[in-house]
VEXLO-728514 format. One line per 8 residues: number of its first residue (from 1); their letters; for each residue x, y, z of C-alpha. Coordinates in steps of 0.5 Angstrom, whole numbers. Example, Ala and Ser with C-alpha at 12.3 -4.5 7.8 and 13.67 -1.06 7.14 Angstrom:
<recs>
1 = as = 25:-9:16 | 27:-2:14 .
</recs>
This chain:
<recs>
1 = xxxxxxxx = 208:272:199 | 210:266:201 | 216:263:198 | 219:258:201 | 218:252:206 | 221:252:214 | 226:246:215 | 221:242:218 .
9 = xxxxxxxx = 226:237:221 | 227:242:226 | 221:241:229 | 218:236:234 | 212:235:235 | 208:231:242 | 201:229:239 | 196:227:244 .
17 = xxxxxxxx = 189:225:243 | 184:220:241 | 187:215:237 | 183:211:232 | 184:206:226 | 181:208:220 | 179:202:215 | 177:202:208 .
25 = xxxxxxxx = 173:197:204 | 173:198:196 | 169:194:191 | 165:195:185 | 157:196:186 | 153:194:180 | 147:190:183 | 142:193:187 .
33 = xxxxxxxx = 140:187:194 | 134:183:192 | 134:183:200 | 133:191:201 | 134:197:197 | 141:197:198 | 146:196:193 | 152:189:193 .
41 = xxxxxxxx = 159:192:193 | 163:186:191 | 169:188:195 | 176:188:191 | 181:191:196 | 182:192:204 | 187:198:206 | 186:201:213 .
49 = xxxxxxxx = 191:207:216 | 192:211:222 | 186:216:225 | 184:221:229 | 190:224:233 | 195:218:229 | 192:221:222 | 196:229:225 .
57 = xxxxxxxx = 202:224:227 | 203:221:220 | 201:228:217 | 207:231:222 | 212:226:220 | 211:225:213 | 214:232:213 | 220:229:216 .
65 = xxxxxxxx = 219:233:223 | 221:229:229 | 214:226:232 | 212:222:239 | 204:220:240 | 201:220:246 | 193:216:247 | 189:210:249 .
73 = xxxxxxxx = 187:204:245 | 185:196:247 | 190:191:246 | 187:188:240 | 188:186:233 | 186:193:231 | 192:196:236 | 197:191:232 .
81 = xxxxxxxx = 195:194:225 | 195:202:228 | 202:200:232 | 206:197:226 | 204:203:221 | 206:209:226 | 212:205:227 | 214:204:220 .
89 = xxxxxxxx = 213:211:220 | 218:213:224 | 213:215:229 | 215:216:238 | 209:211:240 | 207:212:247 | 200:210:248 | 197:207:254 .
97 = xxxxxxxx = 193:201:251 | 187:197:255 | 184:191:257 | 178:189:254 | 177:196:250 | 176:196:243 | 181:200:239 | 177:206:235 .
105 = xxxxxxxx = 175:203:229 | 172:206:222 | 170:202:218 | 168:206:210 | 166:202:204 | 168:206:198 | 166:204:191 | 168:209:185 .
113 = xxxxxxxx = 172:214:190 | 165:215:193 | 163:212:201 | 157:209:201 | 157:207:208 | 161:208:215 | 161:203:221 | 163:206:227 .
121 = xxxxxxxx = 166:200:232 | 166:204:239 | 165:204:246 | 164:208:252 | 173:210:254 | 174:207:260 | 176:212:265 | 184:213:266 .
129 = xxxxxxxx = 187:217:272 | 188:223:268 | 196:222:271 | 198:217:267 | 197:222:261 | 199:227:264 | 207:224:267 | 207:220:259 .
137 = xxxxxxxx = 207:228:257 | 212:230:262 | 216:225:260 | 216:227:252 | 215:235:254 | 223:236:255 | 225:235:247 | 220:238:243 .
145 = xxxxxxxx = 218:245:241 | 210:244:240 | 204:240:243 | 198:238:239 | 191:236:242 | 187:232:237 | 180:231:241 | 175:227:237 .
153 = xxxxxxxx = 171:228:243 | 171:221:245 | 174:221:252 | 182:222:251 | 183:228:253 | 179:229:259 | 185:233:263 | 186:237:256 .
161 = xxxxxxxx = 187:243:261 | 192:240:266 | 196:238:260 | 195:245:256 | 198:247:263 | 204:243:264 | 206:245:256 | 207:252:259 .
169 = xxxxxxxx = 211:250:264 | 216:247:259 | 215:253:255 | 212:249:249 | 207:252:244 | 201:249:244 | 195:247:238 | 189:245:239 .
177 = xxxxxxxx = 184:242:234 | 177:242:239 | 170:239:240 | 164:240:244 | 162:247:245 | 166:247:252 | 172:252:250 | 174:253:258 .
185 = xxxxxxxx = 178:247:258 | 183:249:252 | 184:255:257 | 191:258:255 | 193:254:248 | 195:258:242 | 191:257:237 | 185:253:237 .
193 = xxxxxxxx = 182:251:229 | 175:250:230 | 172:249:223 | 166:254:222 | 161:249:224 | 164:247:230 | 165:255:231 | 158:257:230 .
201 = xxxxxxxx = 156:251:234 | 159:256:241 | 158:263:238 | 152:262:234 | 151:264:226 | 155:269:224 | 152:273:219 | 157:276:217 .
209 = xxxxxxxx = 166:277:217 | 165:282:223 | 161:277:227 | 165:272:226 | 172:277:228 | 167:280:234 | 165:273:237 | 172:270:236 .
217 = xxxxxxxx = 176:275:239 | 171:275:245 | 173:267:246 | 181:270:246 | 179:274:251 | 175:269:256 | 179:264:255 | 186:267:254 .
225 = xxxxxxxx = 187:264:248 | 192:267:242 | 189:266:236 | 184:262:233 | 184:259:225 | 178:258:222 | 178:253:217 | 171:255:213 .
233 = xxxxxxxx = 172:249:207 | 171:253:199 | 173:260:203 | 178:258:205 | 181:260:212 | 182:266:216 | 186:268:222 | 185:272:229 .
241 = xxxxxxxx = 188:275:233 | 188:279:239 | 191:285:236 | 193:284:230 | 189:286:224 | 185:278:221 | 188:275:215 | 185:271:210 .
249 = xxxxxxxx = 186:267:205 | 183:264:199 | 182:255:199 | 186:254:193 | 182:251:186 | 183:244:187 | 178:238:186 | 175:235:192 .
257 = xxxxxxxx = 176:229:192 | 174:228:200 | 175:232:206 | 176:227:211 | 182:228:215 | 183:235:212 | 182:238:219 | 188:233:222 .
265 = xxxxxxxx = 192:235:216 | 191:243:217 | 193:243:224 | 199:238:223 | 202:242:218 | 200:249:222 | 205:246:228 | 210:244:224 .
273 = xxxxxxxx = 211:249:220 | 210:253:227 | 215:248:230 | 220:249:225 | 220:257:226 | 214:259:221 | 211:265:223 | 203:265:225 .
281 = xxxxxxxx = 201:267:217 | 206:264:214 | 205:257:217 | 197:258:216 | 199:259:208 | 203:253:209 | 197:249:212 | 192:252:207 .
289 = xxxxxxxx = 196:250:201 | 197:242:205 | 190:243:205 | 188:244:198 | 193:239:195 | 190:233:201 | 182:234:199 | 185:232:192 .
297 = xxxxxxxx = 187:225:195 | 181:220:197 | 181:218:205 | 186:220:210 | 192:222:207 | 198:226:208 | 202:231:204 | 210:231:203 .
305 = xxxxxxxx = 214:237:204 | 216:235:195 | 209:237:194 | 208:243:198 | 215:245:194 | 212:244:188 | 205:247:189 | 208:252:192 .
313 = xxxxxxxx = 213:254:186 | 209:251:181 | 214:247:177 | 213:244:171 | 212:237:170 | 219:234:168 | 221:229:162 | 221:222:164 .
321 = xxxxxxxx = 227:217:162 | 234:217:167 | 233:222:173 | 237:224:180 | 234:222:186 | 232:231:186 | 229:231:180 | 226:224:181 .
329 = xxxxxxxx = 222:226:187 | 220:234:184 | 217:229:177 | 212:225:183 | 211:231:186 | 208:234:180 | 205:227:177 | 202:227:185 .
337 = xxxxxxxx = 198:234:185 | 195:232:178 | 192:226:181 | 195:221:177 | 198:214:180 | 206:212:181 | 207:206:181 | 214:203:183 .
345 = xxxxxxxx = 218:197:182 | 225:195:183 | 231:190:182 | 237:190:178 | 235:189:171 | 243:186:168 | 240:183:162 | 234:185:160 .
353 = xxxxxxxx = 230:179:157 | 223:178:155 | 220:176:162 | 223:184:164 | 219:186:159 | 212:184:161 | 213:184:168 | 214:191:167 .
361 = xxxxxxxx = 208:191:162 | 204:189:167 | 206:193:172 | 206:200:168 | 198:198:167 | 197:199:174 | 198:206:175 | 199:213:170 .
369 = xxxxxxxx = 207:213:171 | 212:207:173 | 218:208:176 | 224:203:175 | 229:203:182 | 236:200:180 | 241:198:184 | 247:201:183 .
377 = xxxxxxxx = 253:196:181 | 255:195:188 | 250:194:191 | 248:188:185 | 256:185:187 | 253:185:194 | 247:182:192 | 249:177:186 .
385 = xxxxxxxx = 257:176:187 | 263:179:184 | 262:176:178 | 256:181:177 | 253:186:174 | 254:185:167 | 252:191:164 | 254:198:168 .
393 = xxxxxxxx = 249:201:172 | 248:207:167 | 248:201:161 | 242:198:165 | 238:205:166 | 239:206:159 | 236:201:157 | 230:201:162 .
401 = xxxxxxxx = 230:208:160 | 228:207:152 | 222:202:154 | 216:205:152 | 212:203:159 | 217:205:164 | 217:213:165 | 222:215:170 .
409 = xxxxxxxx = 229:210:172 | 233:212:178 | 240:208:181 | 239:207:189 | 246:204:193 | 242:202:199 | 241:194:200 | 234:195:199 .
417 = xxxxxxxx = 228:201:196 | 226:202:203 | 230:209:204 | 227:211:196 | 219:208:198 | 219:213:204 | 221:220:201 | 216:218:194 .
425 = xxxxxxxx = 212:214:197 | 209:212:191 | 201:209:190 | 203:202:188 | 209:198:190 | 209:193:185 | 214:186:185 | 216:179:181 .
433 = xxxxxxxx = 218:174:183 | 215:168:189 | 213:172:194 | 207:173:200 | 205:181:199 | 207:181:207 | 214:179:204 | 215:183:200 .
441 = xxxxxxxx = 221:189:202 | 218:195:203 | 211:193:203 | 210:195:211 | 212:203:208 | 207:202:203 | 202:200:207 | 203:206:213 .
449 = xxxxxxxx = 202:211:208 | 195:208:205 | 200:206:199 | 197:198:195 | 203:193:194 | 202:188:189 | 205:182:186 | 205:180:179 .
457 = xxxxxxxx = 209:173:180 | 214:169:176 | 215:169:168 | 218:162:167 | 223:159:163 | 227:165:164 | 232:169:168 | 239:172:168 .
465 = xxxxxxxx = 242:168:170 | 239:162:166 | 242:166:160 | 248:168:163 | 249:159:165 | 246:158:158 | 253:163:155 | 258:160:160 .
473 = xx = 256:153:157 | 258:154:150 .
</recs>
């Protein structure tokens, strides 16, 4: 039984494969067109993340594992967006982007956590001198421990077997999430996770469990594969192996929300967990409990090893108020896996006054829980002066804490939350004050993740400072 999690920072990953932008549209639709039978989706908010093979690299880094992605892209806007989140992310970029090639682009319309339509943008991937990806790997080969091929079928990967080849050259461990019904050019990777429609797709409908071992295991023979994981939806997955007995396990009873990017979130989790020193069946129960907890979550997303901690444990939901940085994350974990939304702000609340109250009013109104990050009193001297703050850090918590709308209130000493914002990486960020949403600190973290940020303005004719100016002068 699976009790504990491999340290992931131990692993480091090379992705390579077809590297994609997904984008979402999210409206409400309560007309239906007078110009066709479709329905008007009045659209309320834009979000677009990384996809395809950067999906499996957002995945990999959300476990705090060293990651590099290796793929082609155009030299366009959509290239700008995918570059700024992957990098935000912490991810090693080093992706071969074309002239006059548009960047993969999915486009979905979603509305009431339901898609209505999507819009593919692509063309026909301009063939590239299968050495250029084959030097790009060898160059990052020498500092990792597990290579990933992510072949969405669209063109990337055409020398998948020369680069499966070089990884064993190195003695890396190589995973392969296929397409296509050619399994001869992923001959000699470890592990291939073909879901069962895609399995069948090769081998033919398996009427039962010993046709689907019986067929998988005549695949490791022919192509001198170690093992396949069959991903296989509400019945969970199942592992075999040459000479080793398969093992299977149950899909974890979760509500399904989408399955989109589930497969990337499997094969990420299964190589880190590898990378980090899992074996097979314990990082397969690892990948299985990532992929219960992802389809909960609507759109390509990604699982953090805190929530993996707490479905794995299952701990209890802990009680708001004034929370340590450990229990802070162990409560966003819990309230994530019940699908609730977090909501974070962030400041130094030295006097609080009524202009704080309905800020953190309307904050709290967005999401199911608020958090409230505080700069500690160092951190307010730097930013505020000497003569700042004027209540203590834990005088200003607790106050913050007694509010009825703020559930979880926690101390930073970093300048900024952006250290805070990548370990919760709560749904929405939220800020006062004048600022451009793109000015917001932090907003580019947010935003990688698939995470809203949110500005509420200024509540005027009150401040701190104005009452702090306004005692002074008496």
């Amino acid at each position: 039984m699976l009790t504990s999690l491999p340290d992931f920072s131990k692993a480091s990953v090379l992705v390579i494969g077809d590297i994609m932008l997904d984008r979402y549209w999210f409206g409400d639709a309560a007309r239906i067109s007078p110009e066709a039978p479709v329905p008007i989706v009045n659209i309320k908010q834009l979000d677009e993340r990384p996809g395809g093979a950067g999906n499996v690299a957002l995945n990999i880094a959300a476990l705090s594992a060293k990651t590099t992605l290796i793929g082609i892209t155009g030299q366009d806007e959509a290239y700008t967006s995918l570059s700024g989140q992957l990098h935000a992310a912490g991810i090693k970029q080093d992706i071969q982007s074309l002239p006059n090639f548009p960047t993969i682009t999915k486009l979905r319309v979603i509305s009431r956590q339901q898609q209505l339509i999507r819009l593919d943008f692509e063309e026909q991937l301009i063939e590239v001198e299968s050495n250029v990806l084959l030097d790009k790997a060898k160059k990052h080969l020498p500092n990792c421990n597990l290579m990933i091929l992510s072949d969405y079928n669209k063109g990337t990967l055409s020398c998948s077997k020369e680069l499966i080849a070089l990884a064993k050259s190195f003695g890396v461990m190589v995973l392969v999430d296929p397409k296509g019904k050619d399994l001869a050019q992923y001959t000699g990777a470890d592990i291939i996770t073909p879901n069962l429609k895609e399995f069948e797709a090769i081998v033919g409908v398996c009427k039962n469990e010993h046709e689907i071992s019986t067929k998988a295991r005549k695949l490791i023979n022919e192509f001198a594969i170690n093992a396949i994981l069959l991903t296989r939806g509400e019945r969970g997955m199942t592992l075999i192996r040459k000479d080793e007995d398969d093992v299977h396990l149950p899909a974890h009873a979760r509500e399904v929300f989408d399955v989109t990017g589930a497969g990337d979130t499997v094969i990420a989790v299964l190589g880190a967990a590898l990378a980090a020193g899992a074996t097979y069946k314990n990082a397969m129960q690892i990948a299985n409990l990532a992929a219960s907890l992802v389809v909960s979550k609507l759109g390509a997303a990604t699982v953090s090893v805190p929530e993996l901690k707490v479905a794995l444990s299952g701990v209890a939901e802990i009680a708001g108020g004034v929370l340590n940085e450990e229990q802070l994350i162990a409560a966003v974990s819990e309230a994530k896996l019940r699908g609730k939304q977090i909501v974070f702000t962030n400041g130094c609340f030295d006097i609080l006054h009524a202009g704080h109250v309905i800020y953190l009013q309307q904050a709290k109104q967005l999401g199911d829980y608020l958090i409230v990050a505080v700069n500690d009193d160092a951190s307010v001297k730097r930013l505020k002066g000497e003569s700042r703050p004027i209540n203590s850090i834990e005088q200003r918590m607790a106050v913050l804490a007694g509010l009825g709308v703020v559930d979880w209130v926690c101390s930073f000493a970093d300048g900024t939350p952006e250290r805070l914002l990548k370990i919760l990486q709560p749904d929405i960020l939220v800020k006062g004050g004048d600022y451009s949403v793109d000015g917001v600190v932090g907003a580019d973290i947010v935003r990688a993740y698939g995470g809203e940020v949110r500005v509420l303005g200024v509540i005027k004719n009150v401040s701190t400072t104005a009452i702090i100016n306004k005692i002074t002068e008496q």
